[in-house]
MARBA-922243 format. One line per field, with one value per residue: residue in one letter; x negated, y, z of N, C-alpha, C in turn; residue number from 0. Coordinates in steps of 0.1 Angstrom, whole numbers, plus 2048, in hexadecimal, padded with zeros to 3 digits. Last residue first. Layout:
MARBA-922243
res [a / ...]
n.x [X / ...]
n.y [Y / ...]
n.z [Z / ...]
ca.x [X / ...]
ca.y [Y / ...]
ca.z [Z / ...]
c.x [X / ...]
c.y [Y / ...]
c.z [Z / ...]
n [NUM / ...]
This chain:
MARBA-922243
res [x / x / x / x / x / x / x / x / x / x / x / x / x / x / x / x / x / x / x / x / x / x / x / x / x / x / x / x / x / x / x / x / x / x / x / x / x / x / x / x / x / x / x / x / x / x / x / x / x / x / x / x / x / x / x / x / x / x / x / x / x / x / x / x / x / x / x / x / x / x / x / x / x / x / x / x / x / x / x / x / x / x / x / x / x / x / x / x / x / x / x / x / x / x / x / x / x / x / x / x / x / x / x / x / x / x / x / x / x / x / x / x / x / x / x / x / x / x]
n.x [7C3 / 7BF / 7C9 / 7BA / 7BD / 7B1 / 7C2 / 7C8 / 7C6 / 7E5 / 7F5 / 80D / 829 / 83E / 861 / 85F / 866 / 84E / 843 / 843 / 832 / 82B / 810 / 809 / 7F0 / 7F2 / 7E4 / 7E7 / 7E8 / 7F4 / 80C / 809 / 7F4 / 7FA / 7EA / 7F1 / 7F0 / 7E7 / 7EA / 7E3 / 7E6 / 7DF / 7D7 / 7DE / 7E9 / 7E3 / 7E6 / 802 / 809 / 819 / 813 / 81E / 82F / 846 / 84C / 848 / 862 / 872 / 859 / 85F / 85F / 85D / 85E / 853 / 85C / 851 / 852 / 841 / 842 / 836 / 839 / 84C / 83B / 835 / 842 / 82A / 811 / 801 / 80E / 811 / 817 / 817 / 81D / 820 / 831 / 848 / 841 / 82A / 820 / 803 / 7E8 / 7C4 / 7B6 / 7B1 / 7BD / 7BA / 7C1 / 7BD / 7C6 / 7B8 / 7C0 / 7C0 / 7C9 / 7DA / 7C8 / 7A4 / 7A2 / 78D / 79F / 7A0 / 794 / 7A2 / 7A8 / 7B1 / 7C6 / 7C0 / 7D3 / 7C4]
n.y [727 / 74F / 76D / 789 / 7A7 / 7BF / 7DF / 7F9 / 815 / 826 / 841 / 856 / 867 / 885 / 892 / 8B5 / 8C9 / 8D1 / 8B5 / 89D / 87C / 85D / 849 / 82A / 80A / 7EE / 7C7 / 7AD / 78C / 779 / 772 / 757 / 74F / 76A / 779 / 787 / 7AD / 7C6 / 7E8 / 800 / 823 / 844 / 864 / 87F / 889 / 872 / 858 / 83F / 821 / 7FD / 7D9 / 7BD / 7AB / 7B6 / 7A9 / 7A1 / 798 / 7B2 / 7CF / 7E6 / 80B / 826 / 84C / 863 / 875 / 86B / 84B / 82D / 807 / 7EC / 7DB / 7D7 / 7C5 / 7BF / 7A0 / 781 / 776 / 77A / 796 / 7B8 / 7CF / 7F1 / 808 / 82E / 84A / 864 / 882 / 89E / 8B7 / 8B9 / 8A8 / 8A8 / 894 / 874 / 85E / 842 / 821 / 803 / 7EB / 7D0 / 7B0 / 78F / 76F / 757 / 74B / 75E / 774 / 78C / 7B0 / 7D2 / 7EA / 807 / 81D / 839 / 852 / 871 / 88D / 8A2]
n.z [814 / 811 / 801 / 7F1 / 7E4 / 7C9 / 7CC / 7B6 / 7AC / 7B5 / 7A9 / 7AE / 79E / 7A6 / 79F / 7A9 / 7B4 / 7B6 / 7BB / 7D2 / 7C5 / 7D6 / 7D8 / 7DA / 7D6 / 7D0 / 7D6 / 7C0 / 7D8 / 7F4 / 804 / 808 / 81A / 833 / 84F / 86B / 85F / 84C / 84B / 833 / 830 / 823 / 81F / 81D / 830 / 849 / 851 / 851 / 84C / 850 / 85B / 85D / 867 / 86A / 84A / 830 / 827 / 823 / 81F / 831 / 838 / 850 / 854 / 84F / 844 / 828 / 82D / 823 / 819 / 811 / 7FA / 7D7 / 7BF / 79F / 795 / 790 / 785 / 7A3 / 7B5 / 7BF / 7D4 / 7E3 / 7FD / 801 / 804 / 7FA / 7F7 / 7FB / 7F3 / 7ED / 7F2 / 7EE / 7DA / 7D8 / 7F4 / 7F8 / 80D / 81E / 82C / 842 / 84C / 860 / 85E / 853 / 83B / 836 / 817 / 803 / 801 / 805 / 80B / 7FB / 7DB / 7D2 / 7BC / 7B0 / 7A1 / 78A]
ca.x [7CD / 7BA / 7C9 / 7BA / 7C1 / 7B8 / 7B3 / 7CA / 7C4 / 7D6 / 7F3 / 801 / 828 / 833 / 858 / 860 / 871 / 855 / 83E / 84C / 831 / 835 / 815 / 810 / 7F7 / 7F2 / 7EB / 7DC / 7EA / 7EA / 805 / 812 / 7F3 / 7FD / 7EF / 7F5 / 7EA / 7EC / 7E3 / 7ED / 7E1 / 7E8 / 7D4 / 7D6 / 7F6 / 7EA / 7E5 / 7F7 / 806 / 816 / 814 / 819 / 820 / 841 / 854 / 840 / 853 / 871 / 862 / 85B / 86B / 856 / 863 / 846 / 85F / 84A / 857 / 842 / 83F / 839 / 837 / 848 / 844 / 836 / 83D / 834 / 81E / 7FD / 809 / 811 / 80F / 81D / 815 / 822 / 827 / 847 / 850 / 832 / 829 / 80D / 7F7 / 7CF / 7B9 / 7A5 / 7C2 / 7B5 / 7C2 / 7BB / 7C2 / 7BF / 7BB / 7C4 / 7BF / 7D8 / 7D1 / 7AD / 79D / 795 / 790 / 7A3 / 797 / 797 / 7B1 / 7A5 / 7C6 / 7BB / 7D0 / 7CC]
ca.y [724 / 73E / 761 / 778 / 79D / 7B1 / 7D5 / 7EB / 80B / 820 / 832 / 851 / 85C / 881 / 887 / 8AD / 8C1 / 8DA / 8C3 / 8A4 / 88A / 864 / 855 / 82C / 816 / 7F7 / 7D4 / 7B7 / 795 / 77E / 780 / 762 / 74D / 75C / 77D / 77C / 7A0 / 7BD / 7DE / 7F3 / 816 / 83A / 859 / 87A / 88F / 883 / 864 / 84B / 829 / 80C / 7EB / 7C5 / 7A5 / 7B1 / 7B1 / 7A5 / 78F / 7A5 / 7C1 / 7E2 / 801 / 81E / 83E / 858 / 878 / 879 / 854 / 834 / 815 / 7F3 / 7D4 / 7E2 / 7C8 / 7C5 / 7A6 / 786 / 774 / 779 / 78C / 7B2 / 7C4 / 7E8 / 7FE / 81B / 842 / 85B / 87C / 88D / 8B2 / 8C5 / 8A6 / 8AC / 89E / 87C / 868 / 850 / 82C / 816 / 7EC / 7D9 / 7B8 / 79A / 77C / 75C / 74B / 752 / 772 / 77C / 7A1 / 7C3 / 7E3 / 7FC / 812 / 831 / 847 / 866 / 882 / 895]
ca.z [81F / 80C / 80C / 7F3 / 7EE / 7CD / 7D2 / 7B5 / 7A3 / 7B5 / 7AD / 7AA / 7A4 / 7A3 / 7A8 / 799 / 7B4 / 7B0 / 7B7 / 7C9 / 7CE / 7CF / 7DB / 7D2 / 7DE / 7CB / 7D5 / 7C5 / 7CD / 7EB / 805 / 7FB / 80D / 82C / 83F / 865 / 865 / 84C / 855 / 835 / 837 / 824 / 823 / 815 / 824 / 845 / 85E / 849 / 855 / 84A / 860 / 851 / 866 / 876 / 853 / 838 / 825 / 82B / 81C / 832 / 838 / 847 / 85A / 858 / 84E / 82D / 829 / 830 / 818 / 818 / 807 / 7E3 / 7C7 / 7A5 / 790 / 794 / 77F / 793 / 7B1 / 7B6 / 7D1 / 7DD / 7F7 / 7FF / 804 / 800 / 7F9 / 7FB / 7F3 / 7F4 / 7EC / 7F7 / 7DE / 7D6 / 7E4 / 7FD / 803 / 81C / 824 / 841 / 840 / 859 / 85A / 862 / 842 / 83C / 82B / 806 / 7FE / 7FE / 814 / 7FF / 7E7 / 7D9 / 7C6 / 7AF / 7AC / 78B]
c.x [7BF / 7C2 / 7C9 / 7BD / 7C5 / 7B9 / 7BD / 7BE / 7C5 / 7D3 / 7E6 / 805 / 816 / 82A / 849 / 857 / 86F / 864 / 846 / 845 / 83C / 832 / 820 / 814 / 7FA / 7F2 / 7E9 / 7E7 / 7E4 / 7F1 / 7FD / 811 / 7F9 / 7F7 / 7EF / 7F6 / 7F3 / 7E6 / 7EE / 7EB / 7E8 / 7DF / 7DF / 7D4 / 7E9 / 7ED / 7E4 / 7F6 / 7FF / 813 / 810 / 81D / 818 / 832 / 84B / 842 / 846 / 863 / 864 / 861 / 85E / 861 / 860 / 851 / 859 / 851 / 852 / 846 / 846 / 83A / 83A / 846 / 840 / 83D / 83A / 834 / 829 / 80F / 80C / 80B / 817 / 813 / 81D / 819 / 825 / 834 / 84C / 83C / 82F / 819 / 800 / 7DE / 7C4 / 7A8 / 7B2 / 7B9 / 7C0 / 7BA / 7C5 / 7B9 / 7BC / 7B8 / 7C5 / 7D3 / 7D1 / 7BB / 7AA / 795 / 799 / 796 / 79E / 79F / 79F / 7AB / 7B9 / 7C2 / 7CD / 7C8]
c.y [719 / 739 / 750 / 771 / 793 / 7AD / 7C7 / 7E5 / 7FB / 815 / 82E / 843 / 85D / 873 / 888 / 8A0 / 8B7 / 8D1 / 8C9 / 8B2 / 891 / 872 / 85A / 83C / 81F / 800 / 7E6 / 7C2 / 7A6 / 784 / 783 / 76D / 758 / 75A / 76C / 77A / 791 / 7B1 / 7CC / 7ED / 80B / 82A / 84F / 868 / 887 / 882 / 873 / 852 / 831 / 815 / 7F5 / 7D3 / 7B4 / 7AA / 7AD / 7AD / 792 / 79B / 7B8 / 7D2 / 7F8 / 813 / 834 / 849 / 86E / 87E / 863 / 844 / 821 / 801 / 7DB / 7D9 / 7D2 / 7C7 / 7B6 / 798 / 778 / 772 / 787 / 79E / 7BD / 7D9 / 7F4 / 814 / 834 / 853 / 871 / 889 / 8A6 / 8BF / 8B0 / 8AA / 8A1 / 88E / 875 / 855 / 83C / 81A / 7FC / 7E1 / 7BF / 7A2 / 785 / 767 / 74E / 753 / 763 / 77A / 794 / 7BD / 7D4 / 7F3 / 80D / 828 / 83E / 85D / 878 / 88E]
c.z [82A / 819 / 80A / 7FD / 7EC / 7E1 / 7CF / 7C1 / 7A6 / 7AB / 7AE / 7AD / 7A1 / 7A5 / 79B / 7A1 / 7AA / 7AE / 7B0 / 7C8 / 7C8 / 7D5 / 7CF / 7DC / 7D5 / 7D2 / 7D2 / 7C5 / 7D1 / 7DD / 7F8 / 7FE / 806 / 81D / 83E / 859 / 864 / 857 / 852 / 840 / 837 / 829 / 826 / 814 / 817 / 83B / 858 / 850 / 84D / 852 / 856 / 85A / 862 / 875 / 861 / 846 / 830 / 82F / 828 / 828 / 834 / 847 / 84B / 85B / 856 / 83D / 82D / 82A / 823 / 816 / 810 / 7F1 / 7D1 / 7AE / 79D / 793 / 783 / 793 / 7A3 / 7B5 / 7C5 / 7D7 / 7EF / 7F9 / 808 / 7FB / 7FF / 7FA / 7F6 / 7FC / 7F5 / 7F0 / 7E7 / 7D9 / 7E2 / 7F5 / 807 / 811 / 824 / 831 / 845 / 850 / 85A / 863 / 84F / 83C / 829 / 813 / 801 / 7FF / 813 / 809 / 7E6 / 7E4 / 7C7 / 7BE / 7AC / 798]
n [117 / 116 / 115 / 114 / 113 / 112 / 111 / 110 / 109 / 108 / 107 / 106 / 105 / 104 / 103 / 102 / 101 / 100 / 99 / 98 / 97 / 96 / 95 / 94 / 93 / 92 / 91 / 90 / 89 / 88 / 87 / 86 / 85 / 84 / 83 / 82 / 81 / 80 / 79 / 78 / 77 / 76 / 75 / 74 / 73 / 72 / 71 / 70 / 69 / 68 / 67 / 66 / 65 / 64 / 63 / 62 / 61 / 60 / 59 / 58 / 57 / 56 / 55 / 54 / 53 / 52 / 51 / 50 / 49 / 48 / 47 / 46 / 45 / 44 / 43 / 42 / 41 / 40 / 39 / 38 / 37 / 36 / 35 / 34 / 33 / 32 / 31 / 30 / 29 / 28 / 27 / 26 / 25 / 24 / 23 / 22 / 21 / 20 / 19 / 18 / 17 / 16 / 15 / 14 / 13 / 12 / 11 / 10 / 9 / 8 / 7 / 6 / 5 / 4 / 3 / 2 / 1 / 0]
């Protein structure tokens, strides 16, 4: 079973940046796609960014131009967040879709919080 390892969450200023990494504990034959998603308290799961097995990445609004996806192989995934705002905060996810056998496979990580104070 593929494990997701997210680092790189903590508390930082308005203005700060983050960056954040994930690692899958085994190699992935297959990818389809790779992302980040966040969550804040009472709201409910959203997608921030994600990056397609051909490397083109889409991006929420919210975070458009502050926020860079990036993975350098078939294990690794990166958020670089800068200018982060208060509403940034919440804890995000990283998220491998794999297709094995044509059969989607979703992981997930377990979650870093991210805090931006104002």
């Amino acid at each position: 079973q593929v494990q997701l390892v997210e680092s790189g969450g903590g508390l930082v200023q308005a203005g700060g940046s983050l960056r954040l990494s994930c690692a899958a504990s085994e190699y992935i034959f297959r990818i389809d796609s790779m992302g980040w998603y966040r969550q804040a308290p009472g709201k409910q799961r959203e997608l921030v960014a994600g990056i397609s097995s051909g490397g083109s990445a889409t991006y929420a609004d919210s975070v458009k131009g502050r926020f860079t996806i990036s993975r350098d192989n078939a294990k690794n995934v990166s958020l670089q967040m800068n200018s982060l705002k208060v509403e940034d905060t919440g804890v995000y996810y990283c998220h491998i879709l794999e297709l094995r056998n044509l059969r989607p496979l979703d992981y997930w990580g377990q979650g870093t919080q991210v805090t931006v104070s104002s």
